[in-house]
LUMLUM-963050 format. One record per residue: x, y, z of N, C-alpha, C in turn; residue in one letter. Coordinates in steps of 0.1 Angstrom, whole numbers, plus 2048, in hexadecimal, padded with zeros to 3 digits. Layout:
<rs>
XYZXYZXYZA/...
</rs>
This chain:
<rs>
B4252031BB43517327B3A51D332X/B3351533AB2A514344B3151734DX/B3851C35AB4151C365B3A51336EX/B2D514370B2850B378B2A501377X/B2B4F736CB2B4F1368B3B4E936CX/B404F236CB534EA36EB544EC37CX/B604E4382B684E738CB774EC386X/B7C4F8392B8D4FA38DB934F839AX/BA04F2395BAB4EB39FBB34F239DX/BB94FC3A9BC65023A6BD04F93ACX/BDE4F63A2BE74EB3A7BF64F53A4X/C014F03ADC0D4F53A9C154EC3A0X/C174F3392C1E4EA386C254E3387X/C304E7390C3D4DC396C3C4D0399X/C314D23A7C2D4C53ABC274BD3A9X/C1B4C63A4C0C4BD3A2C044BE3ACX/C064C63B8C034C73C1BF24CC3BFX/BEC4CC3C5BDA4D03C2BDA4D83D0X/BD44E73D0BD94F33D7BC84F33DAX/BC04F23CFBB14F53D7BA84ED3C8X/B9D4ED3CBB904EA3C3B874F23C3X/B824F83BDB7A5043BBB6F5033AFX/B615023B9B555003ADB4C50C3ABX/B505153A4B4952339FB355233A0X/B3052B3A2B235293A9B1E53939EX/B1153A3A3B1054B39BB125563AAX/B175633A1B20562391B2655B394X/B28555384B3754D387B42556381X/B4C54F382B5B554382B5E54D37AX/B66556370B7254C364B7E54436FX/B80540368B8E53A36AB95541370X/B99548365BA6554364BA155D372X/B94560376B9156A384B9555E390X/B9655538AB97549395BA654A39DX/BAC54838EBBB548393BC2553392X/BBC560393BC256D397BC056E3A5X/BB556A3AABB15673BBBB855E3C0X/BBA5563BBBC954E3C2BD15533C2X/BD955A3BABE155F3B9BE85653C6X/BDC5703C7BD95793D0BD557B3E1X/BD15703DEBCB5683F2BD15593F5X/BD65553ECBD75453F1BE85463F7X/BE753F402BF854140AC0053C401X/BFE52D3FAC065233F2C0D52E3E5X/BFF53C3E2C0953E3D7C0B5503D9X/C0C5543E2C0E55F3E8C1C5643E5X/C2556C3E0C3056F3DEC375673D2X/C3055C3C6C365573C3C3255A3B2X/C3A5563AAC3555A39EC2C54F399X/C1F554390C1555538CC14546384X/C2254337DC2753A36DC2B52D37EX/C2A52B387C2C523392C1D51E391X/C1351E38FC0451A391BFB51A381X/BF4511385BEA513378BDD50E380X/BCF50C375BC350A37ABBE4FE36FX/BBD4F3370BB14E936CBA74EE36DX/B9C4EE360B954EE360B884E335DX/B834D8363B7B4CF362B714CC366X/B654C1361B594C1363B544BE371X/B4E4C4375B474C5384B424B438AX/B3B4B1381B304A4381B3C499386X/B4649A37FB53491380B5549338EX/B5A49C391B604A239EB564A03A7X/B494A33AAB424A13B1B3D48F3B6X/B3C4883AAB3947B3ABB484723B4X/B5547C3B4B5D4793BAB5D4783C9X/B5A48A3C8B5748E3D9B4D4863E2X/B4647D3D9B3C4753E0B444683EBX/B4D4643DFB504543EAB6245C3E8X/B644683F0B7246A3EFB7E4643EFX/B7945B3FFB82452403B864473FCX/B834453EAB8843B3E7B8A4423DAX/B8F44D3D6B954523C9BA14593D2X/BA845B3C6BB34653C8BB346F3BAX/BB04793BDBB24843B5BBF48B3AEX/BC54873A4BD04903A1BD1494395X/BDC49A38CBDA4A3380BE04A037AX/BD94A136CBE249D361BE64A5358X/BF34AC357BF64B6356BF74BB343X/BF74AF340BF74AD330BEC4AC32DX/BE04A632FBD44A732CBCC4B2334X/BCF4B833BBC94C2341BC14C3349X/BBB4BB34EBAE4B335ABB24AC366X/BAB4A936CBAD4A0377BAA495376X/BB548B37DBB147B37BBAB478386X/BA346D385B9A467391B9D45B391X/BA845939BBA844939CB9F4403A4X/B9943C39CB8D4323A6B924263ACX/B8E42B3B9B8F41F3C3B9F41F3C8X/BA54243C5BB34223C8BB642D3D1X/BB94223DBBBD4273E8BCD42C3EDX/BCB4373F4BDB4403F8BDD431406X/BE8426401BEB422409BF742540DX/BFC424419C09426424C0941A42BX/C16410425C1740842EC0F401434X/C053FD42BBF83EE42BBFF3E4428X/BF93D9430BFF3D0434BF63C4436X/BF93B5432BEC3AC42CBE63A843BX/BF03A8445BE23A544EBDA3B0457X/BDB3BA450BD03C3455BC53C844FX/BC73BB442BBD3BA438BAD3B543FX/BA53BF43DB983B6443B923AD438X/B923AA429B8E3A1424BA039F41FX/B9E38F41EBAB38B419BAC37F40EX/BB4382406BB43713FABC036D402X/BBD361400BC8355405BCE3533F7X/BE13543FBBEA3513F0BEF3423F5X/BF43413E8BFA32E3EEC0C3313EFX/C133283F6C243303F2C273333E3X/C2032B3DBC293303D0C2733B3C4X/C193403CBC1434A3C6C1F3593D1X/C213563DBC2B35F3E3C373663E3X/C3C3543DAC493543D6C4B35B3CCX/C4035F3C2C403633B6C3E3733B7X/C373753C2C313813C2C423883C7X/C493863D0C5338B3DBC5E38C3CDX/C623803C8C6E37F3C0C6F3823B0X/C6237F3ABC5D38239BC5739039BX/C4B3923A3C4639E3A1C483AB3A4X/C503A73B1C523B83BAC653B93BCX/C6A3AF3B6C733AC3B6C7E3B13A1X/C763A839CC7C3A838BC753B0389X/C673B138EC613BD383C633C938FX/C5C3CB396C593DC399C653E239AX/C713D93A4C7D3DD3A8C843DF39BX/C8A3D6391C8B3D6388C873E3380X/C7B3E437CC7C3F1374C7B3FC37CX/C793FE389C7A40B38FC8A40F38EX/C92405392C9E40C392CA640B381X/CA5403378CA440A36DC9F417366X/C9641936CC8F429369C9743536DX/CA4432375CAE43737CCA5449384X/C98447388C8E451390C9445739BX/C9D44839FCA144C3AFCAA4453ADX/CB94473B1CC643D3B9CC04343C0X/CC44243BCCC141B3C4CD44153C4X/CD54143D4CE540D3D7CEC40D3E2X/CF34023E4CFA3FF3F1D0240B3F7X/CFD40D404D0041740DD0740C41AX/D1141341DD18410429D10413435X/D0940943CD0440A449D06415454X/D1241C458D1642345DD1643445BX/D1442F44FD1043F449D03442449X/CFB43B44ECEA43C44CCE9441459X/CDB44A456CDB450468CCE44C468X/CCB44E475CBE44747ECB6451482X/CA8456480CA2460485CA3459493X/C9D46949ACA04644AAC9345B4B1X/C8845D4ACC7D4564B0C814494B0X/C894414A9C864334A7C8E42D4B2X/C974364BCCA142B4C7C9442C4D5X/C894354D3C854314E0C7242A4DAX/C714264CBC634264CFC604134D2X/C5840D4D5C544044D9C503F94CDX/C5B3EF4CAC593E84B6C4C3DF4C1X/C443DE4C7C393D44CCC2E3DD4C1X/C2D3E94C0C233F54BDC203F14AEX/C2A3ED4A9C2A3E349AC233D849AX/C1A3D449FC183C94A4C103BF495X/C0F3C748DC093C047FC183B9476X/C203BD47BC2F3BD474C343AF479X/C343A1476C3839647FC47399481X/C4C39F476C5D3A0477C623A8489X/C593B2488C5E3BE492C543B349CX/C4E3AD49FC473A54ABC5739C4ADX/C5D3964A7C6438B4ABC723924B3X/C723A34B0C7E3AC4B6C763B84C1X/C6D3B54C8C6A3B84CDC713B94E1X/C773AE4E0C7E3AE4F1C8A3B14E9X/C903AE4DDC9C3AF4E0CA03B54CAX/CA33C34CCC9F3C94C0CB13C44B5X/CB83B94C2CC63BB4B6CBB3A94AAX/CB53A54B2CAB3994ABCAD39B49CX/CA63A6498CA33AA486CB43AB480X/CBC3B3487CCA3B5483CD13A847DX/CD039E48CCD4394486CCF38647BX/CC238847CCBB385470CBF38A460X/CBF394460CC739C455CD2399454X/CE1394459CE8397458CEE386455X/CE037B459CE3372458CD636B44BX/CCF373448CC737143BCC737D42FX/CC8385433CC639142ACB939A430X/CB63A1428CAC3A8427CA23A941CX/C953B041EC8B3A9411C893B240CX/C8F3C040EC8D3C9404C943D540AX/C983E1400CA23ED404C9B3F540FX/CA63FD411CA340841CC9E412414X/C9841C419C9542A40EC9D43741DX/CA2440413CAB44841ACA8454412X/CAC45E41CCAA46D415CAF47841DX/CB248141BCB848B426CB049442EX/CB049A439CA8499443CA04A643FX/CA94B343CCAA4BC43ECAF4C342FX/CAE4CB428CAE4CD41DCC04D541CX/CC14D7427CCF4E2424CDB4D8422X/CD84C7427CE24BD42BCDC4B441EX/CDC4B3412CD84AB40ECDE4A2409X/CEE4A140DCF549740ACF348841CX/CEB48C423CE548642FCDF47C42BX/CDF47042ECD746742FCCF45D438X/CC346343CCB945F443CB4451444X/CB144E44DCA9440443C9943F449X/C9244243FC84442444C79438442X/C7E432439C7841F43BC8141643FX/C82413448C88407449C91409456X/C8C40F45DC9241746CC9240B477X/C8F401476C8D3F6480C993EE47DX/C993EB46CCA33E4469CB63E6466X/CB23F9465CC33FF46ACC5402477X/CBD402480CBE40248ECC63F6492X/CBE3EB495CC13DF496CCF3DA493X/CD53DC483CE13DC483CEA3E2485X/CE73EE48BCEF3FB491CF43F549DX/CEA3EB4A5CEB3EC4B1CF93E44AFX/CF53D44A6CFF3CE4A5D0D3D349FX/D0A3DA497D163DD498D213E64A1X/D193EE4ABD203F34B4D283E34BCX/D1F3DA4C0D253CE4C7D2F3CA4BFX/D333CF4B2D3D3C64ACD353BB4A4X/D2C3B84A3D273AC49CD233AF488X/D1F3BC487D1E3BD478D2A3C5475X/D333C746FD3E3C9468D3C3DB464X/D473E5466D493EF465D433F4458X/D493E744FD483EE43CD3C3E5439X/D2E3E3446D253DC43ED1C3E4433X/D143DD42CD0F3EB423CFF3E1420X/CF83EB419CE73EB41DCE33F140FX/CD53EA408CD53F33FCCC93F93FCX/CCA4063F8CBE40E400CBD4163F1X/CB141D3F2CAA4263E6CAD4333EAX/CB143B3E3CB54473E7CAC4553E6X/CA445C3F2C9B4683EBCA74713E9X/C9F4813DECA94893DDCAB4903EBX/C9B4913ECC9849A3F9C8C491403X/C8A49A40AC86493417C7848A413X/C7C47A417C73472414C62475419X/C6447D423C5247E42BC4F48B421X/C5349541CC514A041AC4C498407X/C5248E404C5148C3FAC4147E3F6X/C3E47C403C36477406C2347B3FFX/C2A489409C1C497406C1D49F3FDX/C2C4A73F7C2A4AF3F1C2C4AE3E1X/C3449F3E0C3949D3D0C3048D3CEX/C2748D3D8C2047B3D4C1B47A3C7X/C194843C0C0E4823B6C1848A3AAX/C2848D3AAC2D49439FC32489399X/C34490386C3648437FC4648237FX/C4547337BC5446E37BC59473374X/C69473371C6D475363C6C46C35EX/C6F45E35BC70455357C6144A361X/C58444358C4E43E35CC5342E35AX/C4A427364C5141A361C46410366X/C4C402361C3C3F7361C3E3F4372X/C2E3EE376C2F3EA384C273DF384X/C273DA38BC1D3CF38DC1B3CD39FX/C0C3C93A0C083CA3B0BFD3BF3B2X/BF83BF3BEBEB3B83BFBDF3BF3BDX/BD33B93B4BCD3C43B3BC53CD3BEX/BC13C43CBBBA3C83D5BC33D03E0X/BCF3CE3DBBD63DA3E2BDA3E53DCX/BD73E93D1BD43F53CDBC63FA3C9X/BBC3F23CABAD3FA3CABA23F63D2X/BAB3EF3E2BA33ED3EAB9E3E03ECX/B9F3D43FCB9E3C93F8B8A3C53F5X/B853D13F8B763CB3F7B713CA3E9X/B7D3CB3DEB7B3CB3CEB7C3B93D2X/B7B3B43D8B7B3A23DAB6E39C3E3X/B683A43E4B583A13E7B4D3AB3E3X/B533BA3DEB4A3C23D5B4D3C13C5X/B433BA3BEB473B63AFB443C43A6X/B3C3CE3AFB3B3DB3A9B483E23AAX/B4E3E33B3B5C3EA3B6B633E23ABX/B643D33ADB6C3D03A8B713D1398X/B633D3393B623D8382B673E6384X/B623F238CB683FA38BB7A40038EX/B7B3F7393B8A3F3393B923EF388X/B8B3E7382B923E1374B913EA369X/B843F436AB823FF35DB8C409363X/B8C40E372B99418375BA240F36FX/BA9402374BB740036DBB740335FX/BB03FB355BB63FD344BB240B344X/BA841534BBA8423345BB642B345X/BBF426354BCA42B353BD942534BX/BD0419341BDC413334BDE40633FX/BDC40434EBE03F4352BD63E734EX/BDE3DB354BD93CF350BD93C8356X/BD23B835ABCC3B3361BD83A735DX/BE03A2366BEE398361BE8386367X/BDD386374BD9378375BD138037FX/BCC377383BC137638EBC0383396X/BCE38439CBCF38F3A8BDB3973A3X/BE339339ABED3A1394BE93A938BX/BEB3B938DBE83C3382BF93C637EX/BF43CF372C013D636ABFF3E136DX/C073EE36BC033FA364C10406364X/C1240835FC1B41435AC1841C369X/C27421373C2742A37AC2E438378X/C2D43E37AC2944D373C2F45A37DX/C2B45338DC2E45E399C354583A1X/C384633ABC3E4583B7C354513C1X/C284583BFC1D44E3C8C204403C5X/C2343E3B4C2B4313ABC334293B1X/C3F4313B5C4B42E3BDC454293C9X/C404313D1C3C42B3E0C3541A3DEX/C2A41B3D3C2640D3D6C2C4053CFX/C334053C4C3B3F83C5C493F83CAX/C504003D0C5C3FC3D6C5B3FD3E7X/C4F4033EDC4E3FF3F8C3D3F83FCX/C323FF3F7C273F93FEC243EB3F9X/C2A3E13EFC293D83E9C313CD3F3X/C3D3D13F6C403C9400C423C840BX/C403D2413C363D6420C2E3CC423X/C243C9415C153C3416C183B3418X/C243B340DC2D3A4409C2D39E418X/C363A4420C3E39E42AC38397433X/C2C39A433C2139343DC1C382439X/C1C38142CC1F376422C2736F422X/C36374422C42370423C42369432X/C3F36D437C4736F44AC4135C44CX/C35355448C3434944CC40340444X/C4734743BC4C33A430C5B34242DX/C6234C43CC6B34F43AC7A34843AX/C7833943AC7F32D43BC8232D42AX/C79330427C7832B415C7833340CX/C7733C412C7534C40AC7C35340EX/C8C35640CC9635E413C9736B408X/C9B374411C9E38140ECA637D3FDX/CA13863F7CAB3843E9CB938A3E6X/CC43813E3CD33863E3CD23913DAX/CCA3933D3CCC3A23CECD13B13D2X/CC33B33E0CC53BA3EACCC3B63F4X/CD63AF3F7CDD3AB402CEE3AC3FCX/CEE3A83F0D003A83EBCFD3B53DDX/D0A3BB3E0D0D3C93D8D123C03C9X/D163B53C7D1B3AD3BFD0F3A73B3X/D073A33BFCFB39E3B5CEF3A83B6X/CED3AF3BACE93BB3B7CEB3BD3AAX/CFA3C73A4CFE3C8397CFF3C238CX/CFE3B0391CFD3A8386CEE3A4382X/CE63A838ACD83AA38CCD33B437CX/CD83BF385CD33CF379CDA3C836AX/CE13C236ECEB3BF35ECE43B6354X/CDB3AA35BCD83A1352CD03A4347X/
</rs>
C-alpha cells in the first residue's frame, strides 16, 4: 500500500463520530503511526481507552474529489464495509421549508394530500415508529416543560412559517387552532440535562406547547389534555451533532421528495440531477414517481428527515388548503392513534 495514496479518518466506534482526516505526505506514516498519535495528542481521545477509536483507511482521489464541492456531500462511515460513504448532493438540512425554496415545482392539492397523509404519514411515520428506535406516545401537556427562550422570543422572526405569522399578536391563536383541529404532526421531546433523564423537554414544537400552556392556564385546554410527541433518550440538540450519523438498531423504509434531499437545483441542473439518482440506487433507493424517492434509513440523520424535516417542508403546502387538509386524527386522539399501529 502507497500511504500517499490513501486518506485516514480517525472516528469514535460508538458514534460514528469522524474526529479528523488525515492525508499522509512523505515520509509517510502507516496507519497504525497514525492512530498511535491520536491516541496520544488528540483531546477527543486523551485519557480514554484505545478499543473506543479506530482509523478508515481510504482512497485519497475519492476524498479529495469530495473536498472539492464540500458543501454538497456529507461524509460519513461505514463501519461494516470499512470506508467512507460520500453522499452526493445530499444536503444537512435543518428545518427547510418550501417557501424558502429558491427554485420550486408546483404541486396540485392532490398531490399534497398524498404527500401529508400517504407518504409522511402511513409510510415514514408508520414504519419509523414500528422500528420501535424511539418511543413515540401521548404525553400529558402539563408534564412537558418549556425551555426558557421560547416565552420571550418574537414568533414574527418565523416569518417563513405562515402558521407562527397568523400567532403573531396574539400567541394563544395556534393553541386554539389545535385544540379545535388537531395538529399535523408530534412534538419531539428529550431531557435537558443528562442527570434528569426522566425530564421532558420539548425541542420541536415549542411554539405549539407554549400556546397551549397559555390556554390552559386560562382554563380553556383541560388539565388531563395530552399531545403525542417522539421521545429522545438523551438530549435532542446534543443528538443533533454528536449521534447524527450513528446506526440505528433497527433500519426502516422512508420516502421523501427528491429535491429535498439532494438539493432543489437537481430540477434545473440535469447533471446534478443524474448524479442524484446514481447516489440514490448506489445507496439500494428508488425513484417511486416523478418527485418521490424510497430508501432504507439507517441513522438518525434518517429519523430527523422523515419525522421532522419532511413536514416542516409539508406545512407550507398545507397552510393554503388548511380548510381541506386537516391535521390527521392519528396524532390528535390516543384512541386512533392505537388502532392506527394495529391495522
Amino acid at each position: 500500500m502507497d500511504p500517499t495514496t490513501k486518506v485516514y479518518t480517525l472516528y469514535e466506534k460508538d458514534t460514528l463520530r469522524i474526529l479528523q482526516f488525515f492525508q499522509p505526505n512523505v515520509p509517510p506514516v502507516t496507519p497504525e503511526q497514525y492512530f498511535e498519535e491520536r491516541l496520544r495528542c488528540d483531546p477527543d481521545c486523551l485519557g480514554k481507552p484505545a478499543d473506543l477509536f479506530d482509523v478508515i483507511v481510504d482512497e485519497r482521489a475519492a476524498f479529495e474529489t469530495a473536498m472539492k464541492e464540500a458543501e454538497n456531500y456529507i461524509i460519513s462511515i461505514d463501519p461494516v464495509k470499512k470506508r467512507l460513504v460520500y453522499n452526493l448532493f445530499k444536503l444537512v438540512i435543518k428545518n427547510k421549508t418550501y417557501n424558502t425554496q429558491s427554485i420550486k415545482r408546483m404541486f396540485s392539492f392532490e398531490e399534497i394530500k398524498k404527500m401529508y397523509y400517504e407518504d409522511y404519514i402511513n409510510f415514514n411515520m408508520k414504519n419509523f415508529i414500528r422500528s420501535k428506535n424511539l418511543v413515540v406516545q401521548f404525553n400529558y401537556l402539563k408534564d412537558l416543560k418549556l425551555r426558557s427562550h421560547m416565552f420571550n422570543k418574537n414568533w414574527k422572526y418565523f416569518h417563513y412559517d405562515p402558521f407562527l405569522v397568523d400567532s403573531h399578536s396574539d400567541k394563544t391563536v395556534l393553541g386554539r387552532d389545535i385544540v379545535k383541529n388537531g395538529t399535523y404532526y408530534p412534538l419531539v421531546v428529550g431531557p435537558l440535562i443528562e442527570d434528569k433523564p426522566n425530564e421532558k423537554y420539548v425541542f420541536e414544537g415549542n411554539h405549539r406547547a407554549a400556546s397551549l400552556k397559555l390556554l390552559q392556564m386560562e382554563g380553556l385546554v383541560p388539565e388531563d389534555f395530552k399531545i403525542c410527541c417522539i421521545e429522545y433518550k438523551q438530549n435532542y440538540e446534543m443528538t443533533q451533532h454528536r449521534m447524527r450519523y450513528q446506526a440505528l438498531q433497527t433500519p426502516f423504509q422512508i420516502r421523501g421528495i427528491i429535491e429535498l434531499v439532494y438539493g432543489n437545483v437537481i430540477l434545473v441542473d440535469d447533471n446534478k440531477y443524474q448524479a442524484a439518482l446514481k447516489s440514490l440506487h448506489e445507496d439500494g433507493g428508488r425513484v417511486v414517481d416523478d418527485y418521490t424517492i424510497e430508501w432504507t434509513g439507517c441513522t438518525y440523520d434518517d429519523i430527523l428527515f422523515a419525522c421532522q424535516t419532511y413536514p416542516h417542508w409539508l406545512r407550507d403546502l398545507v397552510y393554503p388548503y388548511k380548510e381541506s387538509i386537516l391535521p390527521s386524527p392519528i396524532f390528535n386522539d390516543e384512541s386512533a392513534f392505537n388502532e392506527w399501529l394495529d391495522e
